[in-house]
C-alpha positions as a Markdown table, in Angstrom:
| # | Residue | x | y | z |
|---|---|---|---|---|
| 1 | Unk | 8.7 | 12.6 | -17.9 |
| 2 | Unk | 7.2 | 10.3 | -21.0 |
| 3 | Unk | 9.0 | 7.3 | -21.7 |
| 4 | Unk | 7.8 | 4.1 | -24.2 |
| 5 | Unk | 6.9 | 1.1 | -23.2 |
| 6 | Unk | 9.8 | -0.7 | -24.9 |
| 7 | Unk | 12.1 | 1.6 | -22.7 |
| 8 | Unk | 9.6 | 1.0 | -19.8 |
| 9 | Unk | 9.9 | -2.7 | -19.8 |
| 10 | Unk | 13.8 | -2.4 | -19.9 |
| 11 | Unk | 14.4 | -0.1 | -17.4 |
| 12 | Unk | 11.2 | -0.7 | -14.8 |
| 13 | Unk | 12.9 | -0.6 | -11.8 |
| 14 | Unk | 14.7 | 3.0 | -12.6 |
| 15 | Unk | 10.8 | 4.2 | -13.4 |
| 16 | Unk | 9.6 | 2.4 | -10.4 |
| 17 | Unk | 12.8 | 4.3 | -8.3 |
| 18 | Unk | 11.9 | 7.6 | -9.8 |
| 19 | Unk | 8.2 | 6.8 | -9.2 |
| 20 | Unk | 8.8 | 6.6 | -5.2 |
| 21 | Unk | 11.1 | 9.4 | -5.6 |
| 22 | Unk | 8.0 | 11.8 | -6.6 |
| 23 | Unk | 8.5 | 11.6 | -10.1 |
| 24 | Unk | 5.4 | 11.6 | -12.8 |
| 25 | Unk | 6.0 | 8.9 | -15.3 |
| 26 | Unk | 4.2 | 9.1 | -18.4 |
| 27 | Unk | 4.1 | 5.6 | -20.5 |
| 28 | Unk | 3.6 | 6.1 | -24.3 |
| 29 | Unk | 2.7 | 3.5 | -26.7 |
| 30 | Unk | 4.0 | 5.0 | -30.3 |
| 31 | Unk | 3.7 | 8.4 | -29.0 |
| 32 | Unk | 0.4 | 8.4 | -27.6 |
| 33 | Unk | 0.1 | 8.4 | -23.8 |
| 34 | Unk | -1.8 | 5.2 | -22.5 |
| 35 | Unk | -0.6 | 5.2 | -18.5 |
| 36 | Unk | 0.9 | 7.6 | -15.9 |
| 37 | Unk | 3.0 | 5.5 | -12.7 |
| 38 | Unk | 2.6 | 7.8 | -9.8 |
| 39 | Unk | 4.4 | 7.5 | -5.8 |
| 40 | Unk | 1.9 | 5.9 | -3.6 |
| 41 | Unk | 1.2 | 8.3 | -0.9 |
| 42 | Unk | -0.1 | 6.6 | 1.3 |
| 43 | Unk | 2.8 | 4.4 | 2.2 |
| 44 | Unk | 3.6 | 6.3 | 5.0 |
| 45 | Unk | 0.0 | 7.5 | 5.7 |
| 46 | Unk | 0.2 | 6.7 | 9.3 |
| 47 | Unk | 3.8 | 8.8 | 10.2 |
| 48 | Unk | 1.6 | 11.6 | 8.0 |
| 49 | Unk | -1.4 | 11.2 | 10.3 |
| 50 | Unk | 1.0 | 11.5 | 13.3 |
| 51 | Unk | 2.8 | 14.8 | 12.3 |
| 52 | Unk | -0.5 | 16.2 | 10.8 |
| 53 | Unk | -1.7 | 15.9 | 15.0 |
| 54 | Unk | -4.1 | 13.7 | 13.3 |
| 55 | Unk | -3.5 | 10.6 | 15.6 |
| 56 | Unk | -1.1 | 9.9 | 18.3 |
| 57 | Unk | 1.1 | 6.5 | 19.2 |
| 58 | Unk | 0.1 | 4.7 | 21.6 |
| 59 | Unk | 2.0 | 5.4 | 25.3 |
| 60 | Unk | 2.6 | 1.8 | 26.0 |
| 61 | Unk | 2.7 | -1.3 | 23.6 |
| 62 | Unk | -0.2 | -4.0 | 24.5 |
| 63 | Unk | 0.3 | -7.3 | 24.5 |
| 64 | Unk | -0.4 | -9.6 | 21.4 |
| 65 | Unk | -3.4 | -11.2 | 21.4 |
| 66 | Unk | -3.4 | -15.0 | 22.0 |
| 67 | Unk | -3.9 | -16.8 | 18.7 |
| 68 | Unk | -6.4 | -19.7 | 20.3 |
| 69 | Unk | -8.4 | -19.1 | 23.2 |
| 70 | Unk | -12.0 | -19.0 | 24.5 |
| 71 | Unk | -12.9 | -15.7 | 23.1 |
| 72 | Unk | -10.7 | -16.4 | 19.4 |
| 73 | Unk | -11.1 | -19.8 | 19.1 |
| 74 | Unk | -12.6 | -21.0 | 16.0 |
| 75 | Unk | -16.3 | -20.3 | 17.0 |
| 76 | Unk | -15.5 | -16.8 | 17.7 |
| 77 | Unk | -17.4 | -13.7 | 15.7 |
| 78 | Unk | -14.5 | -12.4 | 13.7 |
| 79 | Unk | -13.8 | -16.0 | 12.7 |
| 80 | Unk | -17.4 | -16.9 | 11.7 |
| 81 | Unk | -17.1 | -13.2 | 9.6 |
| 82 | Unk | -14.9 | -14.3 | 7.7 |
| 83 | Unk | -15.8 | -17.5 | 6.9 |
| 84 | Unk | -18.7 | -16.1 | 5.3 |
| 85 | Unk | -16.9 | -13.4 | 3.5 |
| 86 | Unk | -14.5 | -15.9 | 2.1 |
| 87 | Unk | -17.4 | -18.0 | 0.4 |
């Protein structure tokens, strides 16, 4: 389906719908194509995985993790990882 901007802007949230729903939108900008908005697959990629045999849930939820303790306090690895990354 092509569609024009101008239409595009007035109507995004029908395009985005249709979008999810499968749907190709093609944006045009005085005729010419200049975008395509396409489903995101991978929204669900984990049920996919599942019913592909791919992965399996887990039999038994584990407990959260506590947020402070000896092993995640602020000194821990991860912590220090990301530190760094965040510089």
């Amino acid at each position: 389906m092509e569609v024009s901007v101008s239409q595009f802007r007035a109507q995004l949230k029908d395009y985005l719908a249709k979008a999810k729903d499968g749907q190709d939108v093609v944006i045009t900008d005085r005729g010419v194509p200049v975008a395509r908005l396409t489903g995101v697959e991978g929204a669900n990629l984990l049920e996919q995985l599942e019913r592909e045999g791919l992965v399996t849930a887990p039999d038994q939820t584990r407990p959260a993790a506590p947020a402070v303790g000896p092993e995640r306090g602020a000194d821990s690895a991860l912590s220090g990882l990301l530190k760094r990354l965040r510089r």
